[in-house]
C-alpha positions in Angstrom: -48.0 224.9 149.1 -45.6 222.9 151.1 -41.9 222.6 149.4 -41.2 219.1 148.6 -38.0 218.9 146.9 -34.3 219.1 148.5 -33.9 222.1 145.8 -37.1 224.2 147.3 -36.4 223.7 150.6 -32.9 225.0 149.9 -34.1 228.1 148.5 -36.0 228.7 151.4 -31.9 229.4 153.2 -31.1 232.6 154.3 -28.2 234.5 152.6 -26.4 234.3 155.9 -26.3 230.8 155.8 -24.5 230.0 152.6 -21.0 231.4 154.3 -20.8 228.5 156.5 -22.3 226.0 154.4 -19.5 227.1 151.8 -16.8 227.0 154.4 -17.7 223.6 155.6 -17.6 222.0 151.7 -14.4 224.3 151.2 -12.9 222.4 153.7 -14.4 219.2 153.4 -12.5 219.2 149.7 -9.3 220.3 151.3 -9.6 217.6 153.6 -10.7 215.1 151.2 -7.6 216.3 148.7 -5.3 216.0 151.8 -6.4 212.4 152.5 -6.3 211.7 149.2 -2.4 212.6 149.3 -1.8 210.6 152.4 -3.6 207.4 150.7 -0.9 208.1 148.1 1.8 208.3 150.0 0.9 204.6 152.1 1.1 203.2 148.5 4.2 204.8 147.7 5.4 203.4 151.1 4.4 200.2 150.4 6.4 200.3 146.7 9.5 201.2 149.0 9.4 198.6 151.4 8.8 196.0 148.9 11.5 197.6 147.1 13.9 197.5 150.5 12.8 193.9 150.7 13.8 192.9 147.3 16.8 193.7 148.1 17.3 192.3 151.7 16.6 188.9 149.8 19.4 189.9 147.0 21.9 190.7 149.9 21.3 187.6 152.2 21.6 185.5 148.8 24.6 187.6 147.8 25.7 186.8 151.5 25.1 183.0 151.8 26.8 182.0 148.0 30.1 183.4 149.7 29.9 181.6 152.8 28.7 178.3 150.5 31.7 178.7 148.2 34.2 179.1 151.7 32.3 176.2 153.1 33.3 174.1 149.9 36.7 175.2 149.9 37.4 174.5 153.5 35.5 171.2 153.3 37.8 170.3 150.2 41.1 171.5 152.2 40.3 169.7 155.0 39.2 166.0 153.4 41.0 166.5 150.6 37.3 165.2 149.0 36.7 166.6 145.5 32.9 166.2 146.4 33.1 169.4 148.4 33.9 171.4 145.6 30.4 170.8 144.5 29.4 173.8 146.7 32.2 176.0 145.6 31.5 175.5 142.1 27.4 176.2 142.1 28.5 179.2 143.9 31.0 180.8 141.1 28.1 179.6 138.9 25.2 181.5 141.1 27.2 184.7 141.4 27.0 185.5 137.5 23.6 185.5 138.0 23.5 187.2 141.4 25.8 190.2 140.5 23.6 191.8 138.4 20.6 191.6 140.2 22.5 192.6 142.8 23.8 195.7 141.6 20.5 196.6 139.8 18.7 196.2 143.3 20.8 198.8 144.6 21.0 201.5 141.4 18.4 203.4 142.9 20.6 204.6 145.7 24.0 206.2 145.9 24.4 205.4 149.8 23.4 201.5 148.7 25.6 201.6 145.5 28.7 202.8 147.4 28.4 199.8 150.2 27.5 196.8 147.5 30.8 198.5 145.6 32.7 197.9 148.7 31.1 194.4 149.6 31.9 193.5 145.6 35.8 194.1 146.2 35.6 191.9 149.1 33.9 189.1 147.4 36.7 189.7 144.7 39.4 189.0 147.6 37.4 186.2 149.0 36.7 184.5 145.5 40.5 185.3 144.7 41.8 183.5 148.0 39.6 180.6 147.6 40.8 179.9 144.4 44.2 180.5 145.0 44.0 177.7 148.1 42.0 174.6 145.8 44.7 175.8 142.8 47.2 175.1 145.4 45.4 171.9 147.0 44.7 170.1 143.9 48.5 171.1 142.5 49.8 169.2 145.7 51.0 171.8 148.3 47.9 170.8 150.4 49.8 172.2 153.6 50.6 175.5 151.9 46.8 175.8 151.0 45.8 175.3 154.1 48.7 178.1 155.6 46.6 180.1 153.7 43.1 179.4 155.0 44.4 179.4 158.8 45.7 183.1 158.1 44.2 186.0 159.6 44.4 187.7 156.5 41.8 185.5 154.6 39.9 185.1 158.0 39.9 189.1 158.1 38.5 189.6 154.8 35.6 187.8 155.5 34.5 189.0 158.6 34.9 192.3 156.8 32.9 191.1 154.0 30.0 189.9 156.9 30.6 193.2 158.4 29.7 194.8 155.0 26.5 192.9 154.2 25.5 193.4 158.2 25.7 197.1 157.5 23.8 196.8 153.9 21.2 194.6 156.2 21.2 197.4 159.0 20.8 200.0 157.3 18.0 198.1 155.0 16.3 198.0 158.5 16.5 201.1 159.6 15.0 202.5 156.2 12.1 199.6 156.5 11.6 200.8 159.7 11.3 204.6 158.7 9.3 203.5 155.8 6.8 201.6 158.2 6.3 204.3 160.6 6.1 206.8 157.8 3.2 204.6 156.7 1.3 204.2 160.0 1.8 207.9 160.4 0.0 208.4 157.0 -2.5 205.8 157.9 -3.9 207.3 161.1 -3.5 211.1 159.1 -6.2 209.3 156.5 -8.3 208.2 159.8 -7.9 211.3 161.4 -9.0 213.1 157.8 -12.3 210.6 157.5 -13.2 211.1 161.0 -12.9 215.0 160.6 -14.9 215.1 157.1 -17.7 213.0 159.3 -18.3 215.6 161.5 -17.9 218.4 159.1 -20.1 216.4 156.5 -22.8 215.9 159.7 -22.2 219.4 160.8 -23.3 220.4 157.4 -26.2 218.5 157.1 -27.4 219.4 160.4 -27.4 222.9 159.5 -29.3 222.5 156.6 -31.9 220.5 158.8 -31.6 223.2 161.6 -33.6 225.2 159.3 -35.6 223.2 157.9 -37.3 222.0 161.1 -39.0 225.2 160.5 -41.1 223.9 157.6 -44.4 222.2 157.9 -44.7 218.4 159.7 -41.7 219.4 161.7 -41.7 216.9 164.5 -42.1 213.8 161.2 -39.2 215.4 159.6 -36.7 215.5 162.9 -38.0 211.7 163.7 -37.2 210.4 160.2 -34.0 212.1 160.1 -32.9 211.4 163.6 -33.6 207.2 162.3 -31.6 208.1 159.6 -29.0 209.3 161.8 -28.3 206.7 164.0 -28.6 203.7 161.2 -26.1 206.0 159.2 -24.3 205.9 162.4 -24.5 202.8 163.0 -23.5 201.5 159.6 -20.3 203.4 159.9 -19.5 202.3 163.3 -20.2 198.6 162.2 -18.1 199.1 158.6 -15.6 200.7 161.1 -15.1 197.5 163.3 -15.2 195.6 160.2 -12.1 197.5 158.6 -10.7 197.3 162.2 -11.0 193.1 162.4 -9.8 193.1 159.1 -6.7 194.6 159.6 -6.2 192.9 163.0 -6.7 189.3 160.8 -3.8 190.8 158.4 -1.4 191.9 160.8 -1.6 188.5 162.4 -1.3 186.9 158.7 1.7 188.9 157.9 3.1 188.4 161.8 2.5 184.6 161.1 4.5 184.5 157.6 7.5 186.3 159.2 7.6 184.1 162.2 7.8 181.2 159.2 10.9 183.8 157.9 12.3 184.0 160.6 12.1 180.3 161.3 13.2 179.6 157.9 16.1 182.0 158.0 17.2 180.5 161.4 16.9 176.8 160.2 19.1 177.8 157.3 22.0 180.2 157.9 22.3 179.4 162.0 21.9 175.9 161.2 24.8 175.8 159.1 26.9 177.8 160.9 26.4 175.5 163.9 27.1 172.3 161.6 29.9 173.8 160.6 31.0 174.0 163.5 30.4 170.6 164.5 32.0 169.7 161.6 35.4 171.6 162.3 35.0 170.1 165.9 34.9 166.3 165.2 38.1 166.9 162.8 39.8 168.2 165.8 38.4 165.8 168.3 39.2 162.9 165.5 43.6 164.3 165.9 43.2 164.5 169.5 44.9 162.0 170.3 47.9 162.7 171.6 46.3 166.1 173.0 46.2 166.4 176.4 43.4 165.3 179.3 42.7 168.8 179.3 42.6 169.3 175.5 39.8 166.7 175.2 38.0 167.5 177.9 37.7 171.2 176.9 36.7 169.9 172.9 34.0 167.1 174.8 32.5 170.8 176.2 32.5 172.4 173.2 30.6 169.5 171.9 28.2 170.0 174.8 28.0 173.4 174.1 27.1 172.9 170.9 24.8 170.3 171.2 23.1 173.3 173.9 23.1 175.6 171.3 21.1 173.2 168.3 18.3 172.1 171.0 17.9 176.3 171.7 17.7 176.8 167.9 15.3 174.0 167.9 13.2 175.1 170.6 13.0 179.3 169.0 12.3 177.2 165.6 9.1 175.7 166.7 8.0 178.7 169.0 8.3 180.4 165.6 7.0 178.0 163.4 5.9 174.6 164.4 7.3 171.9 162.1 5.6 169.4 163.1 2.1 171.2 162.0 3.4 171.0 158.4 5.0 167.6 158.5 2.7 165.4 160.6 -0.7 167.2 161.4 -2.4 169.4 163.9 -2.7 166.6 166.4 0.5 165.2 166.3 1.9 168.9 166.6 -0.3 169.9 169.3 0.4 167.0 171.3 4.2 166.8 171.1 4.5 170.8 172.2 1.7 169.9 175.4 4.0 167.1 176.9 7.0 169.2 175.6 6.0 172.7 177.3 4.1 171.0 180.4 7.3 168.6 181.3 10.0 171.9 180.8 7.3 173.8 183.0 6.7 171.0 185.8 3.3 170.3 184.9 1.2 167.2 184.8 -0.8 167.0 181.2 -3.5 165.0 180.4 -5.1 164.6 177.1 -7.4 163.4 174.6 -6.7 164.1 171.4 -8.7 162.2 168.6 -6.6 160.6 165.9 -9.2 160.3 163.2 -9.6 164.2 162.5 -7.5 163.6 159.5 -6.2 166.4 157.4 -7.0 169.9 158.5 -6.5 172.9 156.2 -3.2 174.2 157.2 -5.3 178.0 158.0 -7.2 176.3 160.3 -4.6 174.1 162.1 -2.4 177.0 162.4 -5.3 179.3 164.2 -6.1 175.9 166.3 -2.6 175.5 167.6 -1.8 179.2 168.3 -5.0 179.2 170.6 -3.8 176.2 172.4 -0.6 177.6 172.6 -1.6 181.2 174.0 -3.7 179.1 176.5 -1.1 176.8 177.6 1.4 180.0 178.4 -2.2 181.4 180.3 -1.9 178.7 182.3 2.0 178.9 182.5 2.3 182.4 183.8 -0.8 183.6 185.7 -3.1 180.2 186.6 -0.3 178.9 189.2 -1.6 175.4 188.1 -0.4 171.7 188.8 -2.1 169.7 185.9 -3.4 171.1 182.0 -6.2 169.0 180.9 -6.5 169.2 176.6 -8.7 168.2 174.4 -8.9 168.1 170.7 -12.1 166.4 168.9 -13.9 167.0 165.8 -17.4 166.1 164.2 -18.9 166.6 160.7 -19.7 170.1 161.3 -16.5 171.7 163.8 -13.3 171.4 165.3 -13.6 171.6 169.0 -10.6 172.1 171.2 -10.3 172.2 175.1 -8.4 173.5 177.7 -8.5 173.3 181.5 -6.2 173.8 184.4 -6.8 173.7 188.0 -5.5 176.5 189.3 -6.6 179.9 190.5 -8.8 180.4 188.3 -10.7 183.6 186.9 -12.9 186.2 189.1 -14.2 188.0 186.1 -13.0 187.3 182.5 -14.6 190.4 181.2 -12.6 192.4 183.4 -9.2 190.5 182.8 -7.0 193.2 180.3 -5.0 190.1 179.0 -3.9 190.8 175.1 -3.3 186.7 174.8 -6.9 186.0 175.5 -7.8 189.6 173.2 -5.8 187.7 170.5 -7.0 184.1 171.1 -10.7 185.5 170.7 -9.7 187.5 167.3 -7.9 184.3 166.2 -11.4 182.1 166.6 -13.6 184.8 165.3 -11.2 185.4 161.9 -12.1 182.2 161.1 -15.6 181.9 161.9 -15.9 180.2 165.2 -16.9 180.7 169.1 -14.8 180.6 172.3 -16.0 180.7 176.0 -13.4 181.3 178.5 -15.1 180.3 182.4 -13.3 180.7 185.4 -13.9 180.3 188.3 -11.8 181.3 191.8 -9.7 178.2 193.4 -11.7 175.8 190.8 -9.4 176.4 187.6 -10.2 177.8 184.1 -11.7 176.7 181.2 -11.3 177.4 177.5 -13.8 176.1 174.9 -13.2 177.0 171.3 -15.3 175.7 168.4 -13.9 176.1 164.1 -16.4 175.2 161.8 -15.1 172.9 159.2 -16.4 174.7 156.4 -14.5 178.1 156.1 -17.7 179.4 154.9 -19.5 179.5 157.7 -21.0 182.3 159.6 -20.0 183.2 163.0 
């Protein structure tokens, strides 16, 4: 009577063959403890850097309510304004409520307790001299205030108290960055693991059916199983790619949010500094008077200089963020970095961009104007191109943007090892849509992309 049940057919194993079936589920559990561990460890990771970046955020806040309580103190000094105290005071009033949180952030660490001790003492100074000066200013010695300020003594303690918080902020980065390639390294052991339990788990299984091809409707069995095989396969490849695109989509999320940062950060603390310095600037230009020809000419470059330096923060802003994607829309945005880009890189732009799109969800606008944006810098670097053709248009159903150059054009896109066009593609697929890229030698290149206006659609 033929065996019919996993159990029976199992009985029917030699002795000899329970060593290595034993062995293989031995280590299989090994393995699948050890992965286990390393799955452990990414979360523990991931505490730690959100830890680390908790308090990155409590030192550039620490940070920035000493350089806003200087800025008030200086602006008071120098206009004799009591509107400028405004600043200083919020910032005695924001450090009660920093401290703490400050020096809880760090608890955890003796190596961080011992630098936020010695940033604290320098704060004291800092807090001590500012206070000192307005006590002074609004007493009436004004000019022995400002003796103070111009000092390199209080001008010393502050660098030092930068210097401190840049080493809290280094040394912040250097754990992140340990933490983070602790965490990848524990992330491809857990591939690593899953890939060797696959093989051990199939090497098991097709031991088990080595012998059993030996039973009765062999060649049916070894059919069936081989169908099973290769859609078992198959599912894992697919769920594979799957998990793959999924974590491409996130790391381009999370690359997105600290370009925004970044942007943020910039627009923030560079800006200030650089209005700041304008600020100090115009006083001096405005008691140049009797300075001489050389004087003013040397404080009209400065100015320049200055004026340089805010178009280049400008500029690294909207590479990093676009501003005008949040404020006026994607057209708008899209259209003002075109004739930006194509007049800095000596290239006629044409365009047709349609005006009655209307709102566009910002996920969608974003993933819209980094694809035009990767294709404009195509075009830029590699397609040697005298005029960029764009095109934005939408209908009830998708978003459909456009781009075209005449230049060299493409022999073989499929062949072309280009991580922009690798990343435009991902960017159009993560949120359902199609792209074509055609090029053709000497005629130009042509990039089609279509977005579906409901974020629901399938690909």
């Amino acid at each position: 009577m033929p065996v019919t049940t996993p159990l029976g057919a199992l009985t029917l194993l030699p002795r000899t063959i329970w060593v290595p079936i034993a062995l293989i589920v031995f280590l299989i559990g090994g393995l699948f403890w050890t992965n286990e561990q390393a799955v452990k460890a990414v979360h523990e990771q991931g505490d730690h850097i959100a830890s680390l970046l908790t308090f990155q955020s409590k030192v550039l806040e620490f940070r920035n309510v000493v350089v806003d309580a200087e800025t008030g103190q200086r602006g008071y000094l120098l206009t004799n304004n009591a509107e400028y105290l405004q600043p200083y005071q919020d910032s005695i009033e924001r450090l009660v409520n920093i401290l703490p949180a400050f020096r809880s952030a760090a608890a955890a660490s003796p190596e961080m307790t011992q630098l936020v001790t010695s940033m604290e003492i320098l704060q004291s100074k800092k807090l001590a001299e500012l206070a000192a000066t307005i006590a002074l200013a609004k007493g009436g010695d004004r000019p022995q205030a400002l003796a103070i300020v111009r000092h390199d003594n209080g001008q010393q303690i502050m660098t030092d108290f930068r210097d401190a918080a840049d080493r809290i902020l280094q040394r912040i980065a250097d754990l992140l960055d340990a933490a983070r390639r602790s965490q990848a390294q524990n992330l491809v052991r857990s591939q690593y693991i899953g890939i060797i339990m696959t093989i051990l788990s199939l090497a098991m299984l097709l031991l088990v059916l080595q012998l059993l091809v030996n039973q009765a409707r062999r060649q049916a069995l070894v059919q069936i199983d081989a169908e099973h095989h290769r859609a078992e396969l198959q599912y894992m490849v697919d769920d594979r790619s799957r998990e793959l695109f999924e974590l491409s989509t996130y790391l381009q999320s999370v690359q997105e949010r600290e370009k925004a940062t970044l942007a943020r950060n910039l627009h923030d603390e560079l800006g200030g500094v650089l209005t700041a310095a304008k600020m100090d600037l115009a006083w001096l230009q405005s008691r140049s008077d009797r300075a001489s020809p050389d004087m003013k000419n040397k404080l009209r470059e400065i100015g320049l200089f200055l004026e340089s330096a805010m178009d280049l923060k400008r500029r690294v802003i909207e590479d990093l963020r676009p501003s005008l994607l949040d404020h006026f829309g994607l057209v708008s945005a899209i259209g003002a970095y075109y004739d930006d880009t194509c007049r800095r890189a000596g290239l006629k732009y044409q365009a047709n961009l349609d005006d009655a799109i209307g709102e566009v969800p910002s996920d969608v606008a974003l993933g819209i104007f980094r694809v035009a944006q990767e294709a404009l810098t195509n075009v830029i670097r590699h397609a040697k191109a005298t005029t960029v053709y764009l095109e934005l248009t939408s209908d009830q159903h998708d978003y459909r943007l456009t781009v075209r150059d005449d230049g060299v054009g493409l022999d073989n896109v499929r062949d072309v090892g280009s991580h922009g066009l690798a990343g435009m593609r991902h960017r159009v697929m993560a949120l359902h849509g199609q792209v074509s890229i055609d090029g053709t030698p000497g005629r130009g290149t042509m990039i089609r992309a279509n977005f579906p206006r409901a974020l629901g659609a399938t690909p």
